[in-house]
PDBQT receptor file of N, H, CA, C and O in Angstrom, charges set to zero:
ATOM      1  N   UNK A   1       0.850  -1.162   0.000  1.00  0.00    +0.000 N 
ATOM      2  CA  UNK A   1       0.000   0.000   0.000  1.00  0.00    +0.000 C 
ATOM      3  C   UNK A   1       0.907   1.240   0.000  1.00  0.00    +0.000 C 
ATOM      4  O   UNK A   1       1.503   1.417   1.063  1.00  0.00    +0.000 OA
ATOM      5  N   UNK A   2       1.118   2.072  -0.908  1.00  0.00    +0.000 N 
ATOM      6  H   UNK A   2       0.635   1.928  -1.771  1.00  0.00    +0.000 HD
ATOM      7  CA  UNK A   2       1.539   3.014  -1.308  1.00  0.00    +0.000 C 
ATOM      8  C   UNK A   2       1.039   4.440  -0.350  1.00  0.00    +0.000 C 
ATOM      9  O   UNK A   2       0.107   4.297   0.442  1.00  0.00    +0.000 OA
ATOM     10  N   UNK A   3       1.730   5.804  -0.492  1.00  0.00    +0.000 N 
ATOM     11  H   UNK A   3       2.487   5.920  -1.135  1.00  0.00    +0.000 HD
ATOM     12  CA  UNK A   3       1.173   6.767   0.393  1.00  0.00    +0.000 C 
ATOM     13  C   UNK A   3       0.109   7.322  -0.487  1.00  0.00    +0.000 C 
ATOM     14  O   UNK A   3      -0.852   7.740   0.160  1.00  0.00    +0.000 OA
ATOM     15  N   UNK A   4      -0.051   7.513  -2.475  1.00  0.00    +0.000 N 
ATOM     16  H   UNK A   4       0.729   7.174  -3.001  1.00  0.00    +0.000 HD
ATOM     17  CA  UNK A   4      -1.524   7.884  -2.551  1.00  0.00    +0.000 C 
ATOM     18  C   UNK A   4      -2.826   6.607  -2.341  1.00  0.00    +0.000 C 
ATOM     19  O   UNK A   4      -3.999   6.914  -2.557  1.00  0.00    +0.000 OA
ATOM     20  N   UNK A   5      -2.598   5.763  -2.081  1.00  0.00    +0.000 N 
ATOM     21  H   UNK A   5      -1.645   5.513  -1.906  1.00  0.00    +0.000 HD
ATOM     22  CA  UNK A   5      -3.880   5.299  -1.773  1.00  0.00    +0.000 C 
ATOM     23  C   UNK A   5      -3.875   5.325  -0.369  1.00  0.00    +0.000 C 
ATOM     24  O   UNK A   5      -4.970   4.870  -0.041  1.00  0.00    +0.000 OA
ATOM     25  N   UNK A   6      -3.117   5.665   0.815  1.00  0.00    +0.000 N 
ATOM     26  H   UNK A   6      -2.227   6.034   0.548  1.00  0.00    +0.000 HD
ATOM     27  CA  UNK A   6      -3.199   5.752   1.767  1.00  0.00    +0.000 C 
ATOM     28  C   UNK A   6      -4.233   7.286   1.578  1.00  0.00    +0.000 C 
ATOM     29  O   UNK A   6      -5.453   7.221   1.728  1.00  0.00    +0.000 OA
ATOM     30  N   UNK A   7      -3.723   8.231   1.332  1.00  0.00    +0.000 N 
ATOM     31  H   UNK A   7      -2.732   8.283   1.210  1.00  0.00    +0.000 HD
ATOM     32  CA  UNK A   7      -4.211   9.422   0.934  1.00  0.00    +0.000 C 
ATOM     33  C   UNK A   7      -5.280   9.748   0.909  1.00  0.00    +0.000 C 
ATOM     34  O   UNK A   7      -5.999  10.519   1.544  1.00  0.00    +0.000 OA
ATOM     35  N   UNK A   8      -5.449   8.455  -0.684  1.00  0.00    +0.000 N 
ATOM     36  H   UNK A   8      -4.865   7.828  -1.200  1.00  0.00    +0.000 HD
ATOM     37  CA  UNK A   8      -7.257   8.575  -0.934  1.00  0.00    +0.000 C 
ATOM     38  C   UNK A   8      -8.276   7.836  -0.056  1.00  0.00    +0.000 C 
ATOM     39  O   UNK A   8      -9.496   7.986  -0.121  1.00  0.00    +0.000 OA
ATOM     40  N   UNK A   9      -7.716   7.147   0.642  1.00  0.00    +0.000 N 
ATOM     41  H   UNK A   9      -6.725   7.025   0.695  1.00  0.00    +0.000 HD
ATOM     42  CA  UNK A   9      -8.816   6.420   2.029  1.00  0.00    +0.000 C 
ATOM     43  C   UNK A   9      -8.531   7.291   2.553  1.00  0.00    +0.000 C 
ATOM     44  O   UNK A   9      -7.311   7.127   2.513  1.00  0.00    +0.000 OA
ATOM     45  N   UNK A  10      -8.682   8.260   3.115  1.00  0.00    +0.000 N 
ATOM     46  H   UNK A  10      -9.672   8.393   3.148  1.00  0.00    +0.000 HD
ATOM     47  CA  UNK A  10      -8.487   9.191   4.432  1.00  0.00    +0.000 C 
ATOM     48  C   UNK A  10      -9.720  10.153   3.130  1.00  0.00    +0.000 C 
ATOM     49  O   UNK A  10     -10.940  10.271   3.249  1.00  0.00    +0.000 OA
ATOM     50  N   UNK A  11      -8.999  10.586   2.212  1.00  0.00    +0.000 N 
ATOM     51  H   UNK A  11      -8.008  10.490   2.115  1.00  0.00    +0.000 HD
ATOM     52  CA  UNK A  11     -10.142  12.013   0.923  1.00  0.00    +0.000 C 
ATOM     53  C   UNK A  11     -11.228  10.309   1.447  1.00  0.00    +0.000 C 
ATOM     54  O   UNK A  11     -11.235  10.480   2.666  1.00  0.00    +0.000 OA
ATOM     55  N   UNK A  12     -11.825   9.302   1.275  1.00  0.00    +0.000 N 
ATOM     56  H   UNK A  12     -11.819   9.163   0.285  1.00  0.00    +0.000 HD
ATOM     57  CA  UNK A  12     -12.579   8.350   0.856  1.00  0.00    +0.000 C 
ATOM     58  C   UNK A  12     -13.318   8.748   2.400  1.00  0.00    +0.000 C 
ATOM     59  O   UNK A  12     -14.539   8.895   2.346  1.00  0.00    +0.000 OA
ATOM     60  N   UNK A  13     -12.707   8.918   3.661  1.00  0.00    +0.000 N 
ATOM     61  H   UNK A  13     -11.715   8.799   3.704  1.00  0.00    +0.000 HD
ATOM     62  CA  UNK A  13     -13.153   9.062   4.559  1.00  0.00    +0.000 C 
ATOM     63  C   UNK A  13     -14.394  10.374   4.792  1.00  0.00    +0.000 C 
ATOM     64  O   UNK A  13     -15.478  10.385   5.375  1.00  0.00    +0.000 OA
ATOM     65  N   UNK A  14     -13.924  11.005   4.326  1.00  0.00    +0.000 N 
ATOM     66  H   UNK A  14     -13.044  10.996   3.852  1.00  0.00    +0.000 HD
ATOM     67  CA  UNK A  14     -14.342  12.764   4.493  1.00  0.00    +0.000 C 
ATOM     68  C   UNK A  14     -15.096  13.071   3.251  1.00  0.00    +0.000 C 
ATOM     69  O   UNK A  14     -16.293  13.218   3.499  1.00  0.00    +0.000 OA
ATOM     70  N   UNK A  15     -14.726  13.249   1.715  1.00  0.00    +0.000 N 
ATOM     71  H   UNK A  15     -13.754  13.129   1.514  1.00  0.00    +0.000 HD
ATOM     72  CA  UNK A  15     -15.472  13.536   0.641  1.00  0.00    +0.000 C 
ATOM     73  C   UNK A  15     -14.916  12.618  -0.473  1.00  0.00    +0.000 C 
ATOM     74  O   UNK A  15     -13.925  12.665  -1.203  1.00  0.00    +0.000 OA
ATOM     75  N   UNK A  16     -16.380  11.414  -0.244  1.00  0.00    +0.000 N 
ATOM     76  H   UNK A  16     -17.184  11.377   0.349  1.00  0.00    +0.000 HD
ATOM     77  CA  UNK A  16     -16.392  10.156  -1.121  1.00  0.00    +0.000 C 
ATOM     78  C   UNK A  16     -15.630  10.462  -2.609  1.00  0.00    +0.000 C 
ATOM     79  O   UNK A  16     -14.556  10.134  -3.114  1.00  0.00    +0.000 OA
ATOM     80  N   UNK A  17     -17.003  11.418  -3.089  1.00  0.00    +0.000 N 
ATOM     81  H   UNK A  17     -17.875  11.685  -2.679  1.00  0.00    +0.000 HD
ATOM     82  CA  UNK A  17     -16.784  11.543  -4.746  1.00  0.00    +0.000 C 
ATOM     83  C   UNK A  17     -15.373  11.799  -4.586  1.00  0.00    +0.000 C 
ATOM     84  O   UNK A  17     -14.715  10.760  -4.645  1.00  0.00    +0.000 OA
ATOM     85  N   UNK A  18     -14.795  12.692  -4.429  1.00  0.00    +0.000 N 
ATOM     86  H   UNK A  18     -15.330  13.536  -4.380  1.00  0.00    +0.000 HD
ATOM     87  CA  UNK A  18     -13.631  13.109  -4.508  1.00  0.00    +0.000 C 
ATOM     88  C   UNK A  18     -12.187  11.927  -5.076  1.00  0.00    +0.000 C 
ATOM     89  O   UNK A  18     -11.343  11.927  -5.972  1.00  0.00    +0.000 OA
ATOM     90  N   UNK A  19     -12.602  10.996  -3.873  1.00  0.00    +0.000 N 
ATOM     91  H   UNK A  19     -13.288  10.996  -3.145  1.00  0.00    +0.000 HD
ATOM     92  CA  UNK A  19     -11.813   9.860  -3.925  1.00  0.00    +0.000 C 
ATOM     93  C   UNK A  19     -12.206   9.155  -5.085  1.00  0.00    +0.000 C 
ATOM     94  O   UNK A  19     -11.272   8.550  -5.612  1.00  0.00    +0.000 OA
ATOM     95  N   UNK A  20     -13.299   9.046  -5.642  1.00  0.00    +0.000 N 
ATOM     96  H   UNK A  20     -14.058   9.537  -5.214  1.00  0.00    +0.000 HD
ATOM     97  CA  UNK A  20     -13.267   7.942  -6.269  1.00  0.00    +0.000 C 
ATOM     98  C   UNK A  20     -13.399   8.703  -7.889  1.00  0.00    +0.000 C 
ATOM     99  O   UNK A  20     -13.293   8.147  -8.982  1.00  0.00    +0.000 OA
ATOM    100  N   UNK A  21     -13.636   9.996  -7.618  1.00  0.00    +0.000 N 
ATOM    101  H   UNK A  21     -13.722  10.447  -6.730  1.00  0.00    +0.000 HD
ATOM    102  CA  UNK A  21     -12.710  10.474  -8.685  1.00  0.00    +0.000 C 
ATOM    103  C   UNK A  21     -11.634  10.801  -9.185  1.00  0.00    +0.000 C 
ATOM    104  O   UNK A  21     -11.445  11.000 -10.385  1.00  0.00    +0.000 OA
ATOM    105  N   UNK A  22     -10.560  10.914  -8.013  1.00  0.00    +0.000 N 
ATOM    106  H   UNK A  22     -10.713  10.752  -7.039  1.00  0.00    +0.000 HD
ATOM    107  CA  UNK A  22      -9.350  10.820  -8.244  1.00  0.00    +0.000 C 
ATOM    108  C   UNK A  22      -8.827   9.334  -8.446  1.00  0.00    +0.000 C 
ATOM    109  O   UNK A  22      -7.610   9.151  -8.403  1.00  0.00    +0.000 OA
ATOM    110  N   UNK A  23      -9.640   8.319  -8.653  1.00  0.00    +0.000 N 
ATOM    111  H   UNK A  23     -10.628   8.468  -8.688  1.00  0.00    +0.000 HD
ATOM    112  CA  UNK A  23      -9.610   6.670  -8.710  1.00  0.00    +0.000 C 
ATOM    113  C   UNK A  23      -9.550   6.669 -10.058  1.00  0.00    +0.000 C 
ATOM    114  O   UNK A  23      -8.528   6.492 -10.721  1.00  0.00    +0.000 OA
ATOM    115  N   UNK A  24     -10.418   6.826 -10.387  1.00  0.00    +0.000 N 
ATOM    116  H   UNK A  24     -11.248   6.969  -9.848  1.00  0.00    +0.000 HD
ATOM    117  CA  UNK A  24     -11.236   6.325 -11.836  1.00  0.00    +0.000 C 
ATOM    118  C   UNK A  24     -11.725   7.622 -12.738  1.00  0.00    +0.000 C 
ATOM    119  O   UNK A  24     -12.008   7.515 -13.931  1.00  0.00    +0.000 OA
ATOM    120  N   UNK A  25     -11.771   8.589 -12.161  1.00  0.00    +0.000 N 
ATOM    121  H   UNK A  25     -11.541   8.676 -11.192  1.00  0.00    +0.000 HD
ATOM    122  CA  UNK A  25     -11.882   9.827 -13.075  1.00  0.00    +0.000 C 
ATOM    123  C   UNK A  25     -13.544  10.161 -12.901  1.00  0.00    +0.000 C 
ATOM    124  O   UNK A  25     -14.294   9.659 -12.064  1.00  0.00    +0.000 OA
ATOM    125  N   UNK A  26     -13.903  11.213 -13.997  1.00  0.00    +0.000 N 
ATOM    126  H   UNK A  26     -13.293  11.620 -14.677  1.00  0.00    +0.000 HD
ATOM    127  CA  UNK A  26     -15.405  11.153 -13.785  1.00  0.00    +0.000 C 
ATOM    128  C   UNK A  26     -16.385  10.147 -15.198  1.00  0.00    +0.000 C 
ATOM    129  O   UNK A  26     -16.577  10.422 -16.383  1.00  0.00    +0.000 OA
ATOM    130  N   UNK A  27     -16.831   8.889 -14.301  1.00  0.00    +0.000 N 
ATOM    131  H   UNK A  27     -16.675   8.666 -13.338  1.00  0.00    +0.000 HD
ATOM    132  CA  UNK A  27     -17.112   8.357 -15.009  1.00  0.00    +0.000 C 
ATOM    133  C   UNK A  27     -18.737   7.408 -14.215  1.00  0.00    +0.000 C 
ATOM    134  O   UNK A  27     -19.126   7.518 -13.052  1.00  0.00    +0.000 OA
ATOM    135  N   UNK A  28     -19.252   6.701 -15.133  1.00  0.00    +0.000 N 
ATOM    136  H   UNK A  28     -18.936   6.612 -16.078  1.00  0.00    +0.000 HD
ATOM    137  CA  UNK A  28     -20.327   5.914 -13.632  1.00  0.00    +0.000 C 
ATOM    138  C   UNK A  28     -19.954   5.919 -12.461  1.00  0.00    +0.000 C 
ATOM    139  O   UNK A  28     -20.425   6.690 -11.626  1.00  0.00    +0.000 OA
ATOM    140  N   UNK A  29     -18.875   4.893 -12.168  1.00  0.00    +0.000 N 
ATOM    141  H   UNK A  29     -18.492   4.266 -12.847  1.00  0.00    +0.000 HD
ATOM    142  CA  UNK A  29     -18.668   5.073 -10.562  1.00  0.00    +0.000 C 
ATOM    143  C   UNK A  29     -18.827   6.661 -10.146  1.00  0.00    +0.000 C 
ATOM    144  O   UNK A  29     -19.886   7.081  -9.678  1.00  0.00    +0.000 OA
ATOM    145  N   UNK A  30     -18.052   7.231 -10.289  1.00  0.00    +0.000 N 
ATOM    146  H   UNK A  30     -17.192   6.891 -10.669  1.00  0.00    +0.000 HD
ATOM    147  CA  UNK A  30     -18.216   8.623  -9.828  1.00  0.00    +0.000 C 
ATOM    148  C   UNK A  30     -19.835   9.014  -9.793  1.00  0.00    +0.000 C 
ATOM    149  O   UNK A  30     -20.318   9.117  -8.666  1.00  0.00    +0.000 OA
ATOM    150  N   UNK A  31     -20.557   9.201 -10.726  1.00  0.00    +0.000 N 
ATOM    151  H   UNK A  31     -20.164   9.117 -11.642  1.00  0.00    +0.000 HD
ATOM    152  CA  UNK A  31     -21.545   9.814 -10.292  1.00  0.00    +0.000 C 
ATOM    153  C   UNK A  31     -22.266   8.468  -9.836  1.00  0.00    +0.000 C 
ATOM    154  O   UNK A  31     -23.309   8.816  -9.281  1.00  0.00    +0.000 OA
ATOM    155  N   UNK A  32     -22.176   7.331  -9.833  1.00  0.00    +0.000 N 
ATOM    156  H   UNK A  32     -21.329   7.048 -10.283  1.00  0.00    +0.000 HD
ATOM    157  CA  UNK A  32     -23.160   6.934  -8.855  1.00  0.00    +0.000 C 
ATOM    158  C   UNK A  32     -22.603   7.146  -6.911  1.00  0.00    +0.000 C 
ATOM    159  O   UNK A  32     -23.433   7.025  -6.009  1.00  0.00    +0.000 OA
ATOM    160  N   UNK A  33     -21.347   7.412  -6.683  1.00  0.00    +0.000 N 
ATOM    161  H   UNK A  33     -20.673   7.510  -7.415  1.00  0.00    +0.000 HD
ATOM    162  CA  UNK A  33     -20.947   7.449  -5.717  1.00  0.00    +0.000 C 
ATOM    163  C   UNK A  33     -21.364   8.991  -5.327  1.00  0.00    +0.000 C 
ATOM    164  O   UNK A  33     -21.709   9.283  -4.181  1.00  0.00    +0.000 OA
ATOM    165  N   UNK A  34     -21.313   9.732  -6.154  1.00  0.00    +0.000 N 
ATOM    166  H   UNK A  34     -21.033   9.495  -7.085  1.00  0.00    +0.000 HD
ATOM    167  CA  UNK A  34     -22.000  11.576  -6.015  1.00  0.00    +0.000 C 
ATOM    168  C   UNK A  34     -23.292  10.962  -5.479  1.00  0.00    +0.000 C 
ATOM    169  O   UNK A  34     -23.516  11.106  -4.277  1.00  0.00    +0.000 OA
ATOM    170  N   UNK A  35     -24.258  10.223  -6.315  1.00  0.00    +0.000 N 
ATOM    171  H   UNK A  35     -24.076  10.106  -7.291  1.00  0.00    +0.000 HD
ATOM    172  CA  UNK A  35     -25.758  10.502  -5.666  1.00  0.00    +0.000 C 
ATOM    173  C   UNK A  35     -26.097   9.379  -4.418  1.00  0.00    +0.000 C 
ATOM    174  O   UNK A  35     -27.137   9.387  -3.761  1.00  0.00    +0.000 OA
ATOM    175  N   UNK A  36     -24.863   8.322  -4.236  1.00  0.00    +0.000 N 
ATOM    176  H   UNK A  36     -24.018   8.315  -4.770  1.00  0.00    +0.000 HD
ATOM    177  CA  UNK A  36     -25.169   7.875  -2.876  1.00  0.00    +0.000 C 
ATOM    178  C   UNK A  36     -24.411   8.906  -1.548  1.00  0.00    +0.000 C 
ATOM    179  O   UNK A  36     -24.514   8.733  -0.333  1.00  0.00    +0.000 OA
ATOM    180  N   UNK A  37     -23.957   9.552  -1.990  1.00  0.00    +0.000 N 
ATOM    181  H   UNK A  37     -23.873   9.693  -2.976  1.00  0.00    +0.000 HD
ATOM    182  CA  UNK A  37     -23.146  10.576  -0.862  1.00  0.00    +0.000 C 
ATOM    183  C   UNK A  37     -24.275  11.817  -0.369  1.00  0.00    +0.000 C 
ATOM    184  O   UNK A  37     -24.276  12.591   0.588  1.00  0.00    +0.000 OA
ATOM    185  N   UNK A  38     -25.286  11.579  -1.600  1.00  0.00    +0.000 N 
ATOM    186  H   UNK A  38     -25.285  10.950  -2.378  1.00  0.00    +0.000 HD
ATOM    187  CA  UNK A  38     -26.249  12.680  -1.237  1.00  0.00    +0.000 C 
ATOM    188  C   UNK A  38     -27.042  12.412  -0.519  1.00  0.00    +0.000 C 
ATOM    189  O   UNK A  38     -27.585  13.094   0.350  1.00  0.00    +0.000 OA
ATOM    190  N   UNK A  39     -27.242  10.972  -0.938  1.00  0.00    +0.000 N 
ATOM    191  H   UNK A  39     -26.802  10.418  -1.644  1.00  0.00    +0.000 HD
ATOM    192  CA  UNK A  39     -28.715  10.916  -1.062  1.00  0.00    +0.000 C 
ATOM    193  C   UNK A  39     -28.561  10.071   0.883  1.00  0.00    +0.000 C 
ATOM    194  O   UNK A  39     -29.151  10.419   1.906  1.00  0.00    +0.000 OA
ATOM    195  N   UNK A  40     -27.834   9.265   0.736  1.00  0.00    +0.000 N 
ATOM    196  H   UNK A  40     -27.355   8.982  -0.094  1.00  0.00    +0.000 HD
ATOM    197  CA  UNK A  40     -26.920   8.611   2.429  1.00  0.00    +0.000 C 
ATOM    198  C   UNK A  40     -25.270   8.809   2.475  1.00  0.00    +0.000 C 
ATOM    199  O   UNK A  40     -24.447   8.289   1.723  1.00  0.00    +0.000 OA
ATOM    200  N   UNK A  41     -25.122   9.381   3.174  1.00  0.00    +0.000 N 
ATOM    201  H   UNK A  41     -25.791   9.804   3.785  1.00  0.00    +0.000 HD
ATOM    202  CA  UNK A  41     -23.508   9.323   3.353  1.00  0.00    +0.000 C 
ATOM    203  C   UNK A  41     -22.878   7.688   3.578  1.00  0.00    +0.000 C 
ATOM    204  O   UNK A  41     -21.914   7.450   2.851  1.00  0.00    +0.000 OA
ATOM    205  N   UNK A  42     -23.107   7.091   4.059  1.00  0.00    +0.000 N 
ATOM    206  H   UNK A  42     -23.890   7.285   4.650  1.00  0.00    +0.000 HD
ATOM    207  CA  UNK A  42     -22.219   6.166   4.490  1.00  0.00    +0.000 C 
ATOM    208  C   UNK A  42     -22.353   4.796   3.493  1.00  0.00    +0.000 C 
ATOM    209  O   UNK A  42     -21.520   3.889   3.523  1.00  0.00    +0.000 OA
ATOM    210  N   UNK A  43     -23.471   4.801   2.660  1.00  0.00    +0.000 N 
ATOM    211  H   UNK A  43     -24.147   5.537   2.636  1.00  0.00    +0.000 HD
ATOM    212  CA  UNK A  43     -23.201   4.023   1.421  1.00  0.00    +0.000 C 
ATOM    213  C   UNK A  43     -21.940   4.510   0.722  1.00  0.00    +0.000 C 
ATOM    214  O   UNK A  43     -20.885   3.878   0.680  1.00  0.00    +0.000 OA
ATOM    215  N   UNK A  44     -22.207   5.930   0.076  1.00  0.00    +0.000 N 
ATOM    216  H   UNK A  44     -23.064   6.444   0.110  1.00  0.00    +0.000 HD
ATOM    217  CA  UNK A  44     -20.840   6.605  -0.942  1.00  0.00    +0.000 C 
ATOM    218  C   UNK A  44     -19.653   6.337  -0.178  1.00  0.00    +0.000 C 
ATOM    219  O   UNK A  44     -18.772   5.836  -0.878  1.00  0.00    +0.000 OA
ATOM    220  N   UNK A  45     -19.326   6.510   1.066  1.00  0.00    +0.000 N 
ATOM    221  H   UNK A  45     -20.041   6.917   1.635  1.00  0.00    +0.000 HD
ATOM    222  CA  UNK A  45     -18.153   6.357   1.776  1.00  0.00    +0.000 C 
ATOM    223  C   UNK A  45     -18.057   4.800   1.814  1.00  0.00    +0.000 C 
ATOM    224  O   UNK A  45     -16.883   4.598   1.501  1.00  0.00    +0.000 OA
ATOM    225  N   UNK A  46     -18.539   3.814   1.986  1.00  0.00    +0.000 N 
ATOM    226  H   UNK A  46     -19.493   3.979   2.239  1.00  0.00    +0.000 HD
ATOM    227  CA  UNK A  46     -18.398   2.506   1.613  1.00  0.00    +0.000 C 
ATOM    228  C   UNK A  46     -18.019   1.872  -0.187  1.00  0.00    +0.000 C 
ATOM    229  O   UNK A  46     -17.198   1.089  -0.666  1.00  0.00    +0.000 OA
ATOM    230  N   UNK A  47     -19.066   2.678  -0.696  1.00  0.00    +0.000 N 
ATOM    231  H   UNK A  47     -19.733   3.314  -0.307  1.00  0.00    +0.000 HD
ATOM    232  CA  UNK A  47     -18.542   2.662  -1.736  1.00  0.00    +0.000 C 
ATOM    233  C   UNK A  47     -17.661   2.945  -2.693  1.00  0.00    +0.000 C 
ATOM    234  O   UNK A  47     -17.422   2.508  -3.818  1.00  0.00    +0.000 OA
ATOM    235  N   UNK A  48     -17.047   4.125  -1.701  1.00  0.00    +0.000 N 
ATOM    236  H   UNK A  48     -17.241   4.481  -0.787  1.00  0.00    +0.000 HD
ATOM    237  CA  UNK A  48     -15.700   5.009  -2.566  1.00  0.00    +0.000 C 
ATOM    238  C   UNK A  48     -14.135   4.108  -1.513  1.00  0.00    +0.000 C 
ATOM    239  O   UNK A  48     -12.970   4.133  -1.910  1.00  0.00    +0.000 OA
ATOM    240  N   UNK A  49     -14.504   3.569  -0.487  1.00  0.00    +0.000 N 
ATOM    241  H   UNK A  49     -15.450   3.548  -0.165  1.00  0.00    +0.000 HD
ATOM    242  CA  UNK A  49     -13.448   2.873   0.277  1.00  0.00    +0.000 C 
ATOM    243  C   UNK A  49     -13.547   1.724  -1.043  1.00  0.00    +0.000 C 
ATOM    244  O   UNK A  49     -12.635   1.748  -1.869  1.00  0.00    +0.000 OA
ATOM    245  N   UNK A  50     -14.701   0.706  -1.213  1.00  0.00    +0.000 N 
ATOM    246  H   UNK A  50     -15.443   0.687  -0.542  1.00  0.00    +0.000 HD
ATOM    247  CA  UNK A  50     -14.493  -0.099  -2.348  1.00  0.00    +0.000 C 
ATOM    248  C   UNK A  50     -13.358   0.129  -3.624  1.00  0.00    +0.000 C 
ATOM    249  O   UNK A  50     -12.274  -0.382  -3.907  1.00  0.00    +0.000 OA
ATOM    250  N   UNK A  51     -14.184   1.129  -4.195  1.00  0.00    +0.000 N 
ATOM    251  H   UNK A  51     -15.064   1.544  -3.965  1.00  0.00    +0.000 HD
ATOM    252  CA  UNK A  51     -13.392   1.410  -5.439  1.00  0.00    +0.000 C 
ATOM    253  C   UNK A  51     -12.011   1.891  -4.923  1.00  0.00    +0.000 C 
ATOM    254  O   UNK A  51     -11.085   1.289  -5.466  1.00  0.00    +0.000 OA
ATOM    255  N   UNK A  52     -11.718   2.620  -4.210  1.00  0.00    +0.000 N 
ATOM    256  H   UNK A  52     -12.470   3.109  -3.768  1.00  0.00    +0.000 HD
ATOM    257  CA  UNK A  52      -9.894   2.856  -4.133  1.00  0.00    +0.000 C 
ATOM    258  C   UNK A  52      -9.413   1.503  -3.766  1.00  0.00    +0.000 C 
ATOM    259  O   UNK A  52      -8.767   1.102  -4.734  1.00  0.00    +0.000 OA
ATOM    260  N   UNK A  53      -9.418   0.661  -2.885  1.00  0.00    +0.000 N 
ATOM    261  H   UNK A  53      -9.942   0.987  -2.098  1.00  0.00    +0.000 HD
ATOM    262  CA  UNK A  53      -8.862  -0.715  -2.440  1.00  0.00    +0.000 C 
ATOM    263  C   UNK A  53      -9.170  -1.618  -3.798  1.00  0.00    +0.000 C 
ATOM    264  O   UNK A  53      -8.500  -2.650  -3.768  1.00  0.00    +0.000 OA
ATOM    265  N   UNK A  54     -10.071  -1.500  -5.080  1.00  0.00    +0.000 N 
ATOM    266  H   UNK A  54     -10.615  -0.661  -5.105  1.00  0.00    +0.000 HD
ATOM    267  CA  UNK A  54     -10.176  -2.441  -5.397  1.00  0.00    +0.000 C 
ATOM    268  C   UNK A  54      -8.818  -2.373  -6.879  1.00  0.00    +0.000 C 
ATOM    269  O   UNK A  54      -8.148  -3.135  -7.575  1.00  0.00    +0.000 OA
ATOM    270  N   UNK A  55      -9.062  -0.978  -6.675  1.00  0.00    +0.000 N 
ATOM    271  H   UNK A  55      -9.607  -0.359  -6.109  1.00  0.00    +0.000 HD
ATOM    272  CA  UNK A  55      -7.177  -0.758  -7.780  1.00  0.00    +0.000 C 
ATOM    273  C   UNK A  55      -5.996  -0.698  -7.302  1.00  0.00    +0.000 C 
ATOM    274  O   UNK A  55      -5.031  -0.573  -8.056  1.00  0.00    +0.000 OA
TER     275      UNK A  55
């Protein structure tokens, strides 16, 4: 585990999209992780911990 994915779990902690746009760029994941961050926080934050650990 490297220091940017250490990085982006901590951004993954605080502001999901963020992380998982600096993952994967802006693409599906991203906005489906935007409208679970809205809509419940702690799905998008589960889901943006997913996507950074899973690259």
């Amino acid at each position: 585990m490297d220091s940017t994915k250490i990085f982006q779990l901590i951004i993954a902690f605080f502001i999901p999209p963020l992380a998982v746009y600096m993952a994967r760029g802006w693409g599906q994941e991203c906005k489906l992780n935007l409208i679970l961050t809205i809509l419940i926080f702690i799905p998008g934050m589960l889901h943006a911990f997913w996507i950074v650990m899973k690259d």
